[in-house]
C-alpha positions as CSV (number, residue, x, y, z in Angstrom):
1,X,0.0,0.0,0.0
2,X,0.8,3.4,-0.6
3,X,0.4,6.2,2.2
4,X,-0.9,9.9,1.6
5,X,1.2,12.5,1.9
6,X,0.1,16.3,2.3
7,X,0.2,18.8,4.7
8,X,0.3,22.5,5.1
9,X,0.6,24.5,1.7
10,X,2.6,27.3,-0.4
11,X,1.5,30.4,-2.0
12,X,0.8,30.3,-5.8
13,X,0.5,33.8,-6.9
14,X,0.3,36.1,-9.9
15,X,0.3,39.5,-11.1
16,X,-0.2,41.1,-14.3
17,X,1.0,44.6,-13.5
18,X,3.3,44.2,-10.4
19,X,6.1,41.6,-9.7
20,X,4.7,41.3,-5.8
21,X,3.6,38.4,-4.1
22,X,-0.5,38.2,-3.2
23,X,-1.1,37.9,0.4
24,X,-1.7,34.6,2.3
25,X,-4.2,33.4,5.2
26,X,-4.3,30.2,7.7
27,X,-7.4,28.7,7.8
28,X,-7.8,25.4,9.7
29,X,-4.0,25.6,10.1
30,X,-3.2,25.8,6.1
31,X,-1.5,28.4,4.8
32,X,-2.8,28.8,1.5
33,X,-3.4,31.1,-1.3
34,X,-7.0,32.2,-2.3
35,X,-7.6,31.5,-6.2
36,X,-9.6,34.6,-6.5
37,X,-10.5,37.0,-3.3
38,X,-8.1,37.1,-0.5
39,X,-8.5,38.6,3.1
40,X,-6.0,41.2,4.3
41,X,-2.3,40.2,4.0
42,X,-0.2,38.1,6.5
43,X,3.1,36.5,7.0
44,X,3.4,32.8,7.9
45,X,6.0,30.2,7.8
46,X,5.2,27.5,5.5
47,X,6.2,24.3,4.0
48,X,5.4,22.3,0.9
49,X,2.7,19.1,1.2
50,X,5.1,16.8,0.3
51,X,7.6,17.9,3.4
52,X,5.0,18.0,6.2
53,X,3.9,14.5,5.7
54,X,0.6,14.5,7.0
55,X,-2.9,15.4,5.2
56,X,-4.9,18.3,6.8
57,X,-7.3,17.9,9.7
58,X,-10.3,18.4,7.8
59,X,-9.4,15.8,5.4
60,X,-11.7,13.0,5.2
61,X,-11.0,10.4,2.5
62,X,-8.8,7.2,2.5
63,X,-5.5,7.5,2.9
64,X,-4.9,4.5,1.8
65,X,-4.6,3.2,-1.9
66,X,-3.6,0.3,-4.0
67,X,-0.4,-0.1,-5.7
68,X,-2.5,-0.7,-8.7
69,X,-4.2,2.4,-9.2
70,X,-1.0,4.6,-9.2
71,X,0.5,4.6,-12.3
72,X,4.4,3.5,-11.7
73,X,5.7,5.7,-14.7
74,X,5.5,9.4,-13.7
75,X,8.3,11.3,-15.4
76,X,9.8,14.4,-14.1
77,X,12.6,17.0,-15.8
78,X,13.7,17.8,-12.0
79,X,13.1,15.0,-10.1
80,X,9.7,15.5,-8.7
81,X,7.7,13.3,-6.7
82,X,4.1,12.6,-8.0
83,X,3.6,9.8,-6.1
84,X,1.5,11.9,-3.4
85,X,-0.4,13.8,-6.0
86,X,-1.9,10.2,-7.8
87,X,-2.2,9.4,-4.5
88,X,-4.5,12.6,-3.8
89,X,-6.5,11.7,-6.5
90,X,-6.9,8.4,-6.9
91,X,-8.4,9.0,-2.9
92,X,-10.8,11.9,-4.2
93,X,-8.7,14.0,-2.1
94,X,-9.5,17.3,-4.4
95,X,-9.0,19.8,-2.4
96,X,-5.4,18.3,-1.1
97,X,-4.4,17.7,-4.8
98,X,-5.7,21.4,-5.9
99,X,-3.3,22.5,-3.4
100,X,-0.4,20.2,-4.1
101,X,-0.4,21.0,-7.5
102,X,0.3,24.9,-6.5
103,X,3.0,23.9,-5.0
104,X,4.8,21.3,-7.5
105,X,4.0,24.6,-10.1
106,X,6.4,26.9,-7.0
107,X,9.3,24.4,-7.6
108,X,9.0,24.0,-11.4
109,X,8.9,27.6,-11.9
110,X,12.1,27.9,-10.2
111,X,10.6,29.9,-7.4
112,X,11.3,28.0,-4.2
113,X,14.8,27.8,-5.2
114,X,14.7,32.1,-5.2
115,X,13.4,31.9,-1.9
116,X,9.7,32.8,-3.0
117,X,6.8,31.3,-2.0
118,X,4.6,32.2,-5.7
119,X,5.1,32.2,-9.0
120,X,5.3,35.0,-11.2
121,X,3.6,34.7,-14.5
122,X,6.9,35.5,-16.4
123,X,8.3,32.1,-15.4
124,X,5.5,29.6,-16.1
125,X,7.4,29.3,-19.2
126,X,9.9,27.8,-17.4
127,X,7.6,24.9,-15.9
128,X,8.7,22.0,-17.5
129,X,6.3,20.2,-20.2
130,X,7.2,16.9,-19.3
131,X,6.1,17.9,-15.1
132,X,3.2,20.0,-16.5
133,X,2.4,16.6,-18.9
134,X,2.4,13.9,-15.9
135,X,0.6,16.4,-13.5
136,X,-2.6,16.8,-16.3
137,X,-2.6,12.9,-17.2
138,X,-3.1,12.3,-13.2
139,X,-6.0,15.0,-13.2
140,X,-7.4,14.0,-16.4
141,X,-7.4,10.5,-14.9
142,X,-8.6,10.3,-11.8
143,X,-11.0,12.9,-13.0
144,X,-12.4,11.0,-16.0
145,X,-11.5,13.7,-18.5
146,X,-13.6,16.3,-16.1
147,X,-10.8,18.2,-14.5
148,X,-7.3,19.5,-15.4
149,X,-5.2,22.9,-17.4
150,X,-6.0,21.3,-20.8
151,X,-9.7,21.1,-19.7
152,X,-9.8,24.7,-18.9
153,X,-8.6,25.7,-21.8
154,X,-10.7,24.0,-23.9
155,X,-13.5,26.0,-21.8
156,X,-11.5,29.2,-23.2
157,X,-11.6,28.5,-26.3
158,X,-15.1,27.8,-25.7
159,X,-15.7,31.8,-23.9
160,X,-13.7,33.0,-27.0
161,X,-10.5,34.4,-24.2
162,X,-13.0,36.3,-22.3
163,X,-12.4,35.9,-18.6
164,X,-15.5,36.6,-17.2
165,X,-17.3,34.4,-19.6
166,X,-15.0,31.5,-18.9
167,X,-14.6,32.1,-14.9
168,X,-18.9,31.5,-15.0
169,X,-18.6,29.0,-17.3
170,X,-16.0,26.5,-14.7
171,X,-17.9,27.4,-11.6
172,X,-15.7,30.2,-10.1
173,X,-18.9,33.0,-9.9
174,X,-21.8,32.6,-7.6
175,X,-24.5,35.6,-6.9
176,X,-25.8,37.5,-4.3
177,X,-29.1,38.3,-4.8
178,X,-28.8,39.6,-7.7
179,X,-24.9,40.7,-7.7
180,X,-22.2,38.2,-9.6
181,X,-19.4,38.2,-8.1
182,X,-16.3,35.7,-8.2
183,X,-16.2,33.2,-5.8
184,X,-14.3,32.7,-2.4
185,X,-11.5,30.6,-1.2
186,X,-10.8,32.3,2.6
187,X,-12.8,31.1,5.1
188,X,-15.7,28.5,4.4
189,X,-14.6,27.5,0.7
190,X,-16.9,28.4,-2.0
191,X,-15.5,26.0,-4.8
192,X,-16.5,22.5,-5.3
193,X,-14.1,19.7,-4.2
194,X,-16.5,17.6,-5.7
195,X,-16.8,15.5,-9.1
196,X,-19.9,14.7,-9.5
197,X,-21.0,18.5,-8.5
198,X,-18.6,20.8,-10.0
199,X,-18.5,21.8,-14.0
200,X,-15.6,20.8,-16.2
201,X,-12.6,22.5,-15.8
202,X,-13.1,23.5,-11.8
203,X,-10.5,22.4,-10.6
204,X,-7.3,23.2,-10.3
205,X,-7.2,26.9,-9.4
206,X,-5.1,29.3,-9.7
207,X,-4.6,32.7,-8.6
208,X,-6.5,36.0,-10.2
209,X,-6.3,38.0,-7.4
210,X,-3.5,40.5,-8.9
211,X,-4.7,39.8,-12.6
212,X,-5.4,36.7,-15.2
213,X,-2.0,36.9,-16.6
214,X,-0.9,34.2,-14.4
215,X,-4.0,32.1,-15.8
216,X,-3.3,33.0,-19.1
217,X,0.2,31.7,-19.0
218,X,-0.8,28.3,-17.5
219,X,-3.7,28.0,-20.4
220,X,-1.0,29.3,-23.1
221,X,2.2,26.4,-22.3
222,X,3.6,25.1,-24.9
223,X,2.8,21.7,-23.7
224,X,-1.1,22.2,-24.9
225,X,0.2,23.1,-28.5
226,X,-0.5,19.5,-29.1
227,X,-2.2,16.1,-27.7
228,X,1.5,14.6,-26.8
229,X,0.8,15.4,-23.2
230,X,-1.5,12.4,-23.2
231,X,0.6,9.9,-24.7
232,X,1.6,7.5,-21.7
233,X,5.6,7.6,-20.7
């Protein structure tokens, strides 16, 4: 058998006008970055899921998996671990793979290295397509095709690159009374860890709170110029 790992989280951040990290919050002990509205800034120490070794609190499914639903070919340009992240979502462990999937995008990008706990949008070109590759085939997996980059960006092509259009169109607005507005990630979660309830293309998130450029590089890769990504190592 293999065993879970997760654990507190890292800041993925991005901003389309100013190279500044977004703020962070604790909530149930997580530090963790809001994909769209964010509470006022604070500082925290914090330390990726696959160093703390332990899920979150509030974590509810198995932990436990068989060898033979984690695929034993999961290919890496720097050496990453995605053992824990098949793991995640083989469990339906959402929420614990949205997060660890921030945080594999930190190191790729070269920003953990810098000392930086976010990414700027300037260096998702440097996230590796073969990482970028393994980490959509385990979402597109375990998901059934529902979840995952390449998903979301077919739902972009679908809004025709218009933001708002495409944010309604995965789930990420909700109204109040008769106000849109995007949805929240601070305090009680307002996404959908959830595959039978959420839309296609939901999950992962990613930060907008300083602009969509950040978005718009992840959709934009190189790696979804073609269908190679899905070709099995």
């Amino acid at each position: 058998m293999r065993f879970l790992l997760s654990a507190t989280a890292i800041l993925l951040a991005g901003s389309a006008s100013a190279f500044a990290p977004a703020p962070i919050c604790r909530h149930n002990n997580v530090v963790a970055s809001s994909p769209l509205f964010m509470s006022e800034a604070a500082t925290a120490e914090s330390t990726s899921m696959a160093d703390a070794g332990k899920p979150p609190a509030e974590s509810e499914a198995d932990s436990n998996v068989s060898d033979d639903l984690i695929p034993t070919k999961l290919p890496s340009d720097v050496g990453m671990d995605y053992v824990p992240l098949a793991t995640m979502l083989a469990t339906g462990q959402w929420a614990e793979a949205d997060q660890f999937t921030r945080d594999a995008l930190i190191v790729l990008a070269g920003s953990k290295e810098k000392g930086r706990t976010f990414v700027y949008w300037t260096e998702v070109k440097r996230i590796p397509s073969t990482d970028l590759a393994t980490i959509e085939r385990l979402w597109n997996k375990f998901s059934k095709g529902k979840f995952g980059y390449s998903v979301q960006k077919k739902k972009w092509r679908q809004s025709k690159n218009d933001f708002e259009a495409w944010c309604k169109k995965i789930g990420w607005t909700t109204t109040d009374g008769d106000v849109e507005r995007k949805k929240r990630w601070f305090g009680a979660s307002e996404f959908i860890y959830d595959l039978k309830k959420a839309p296609e293309g939901h999950l992962p998130l990613t930060s907008a709170l300083r602009g969509t450029s950040l978005i718009k590089e992840l959709l934009n890769h190189p790696v979804w110029e073609n269908d190679d990504w899905k070709k099995e190592p």
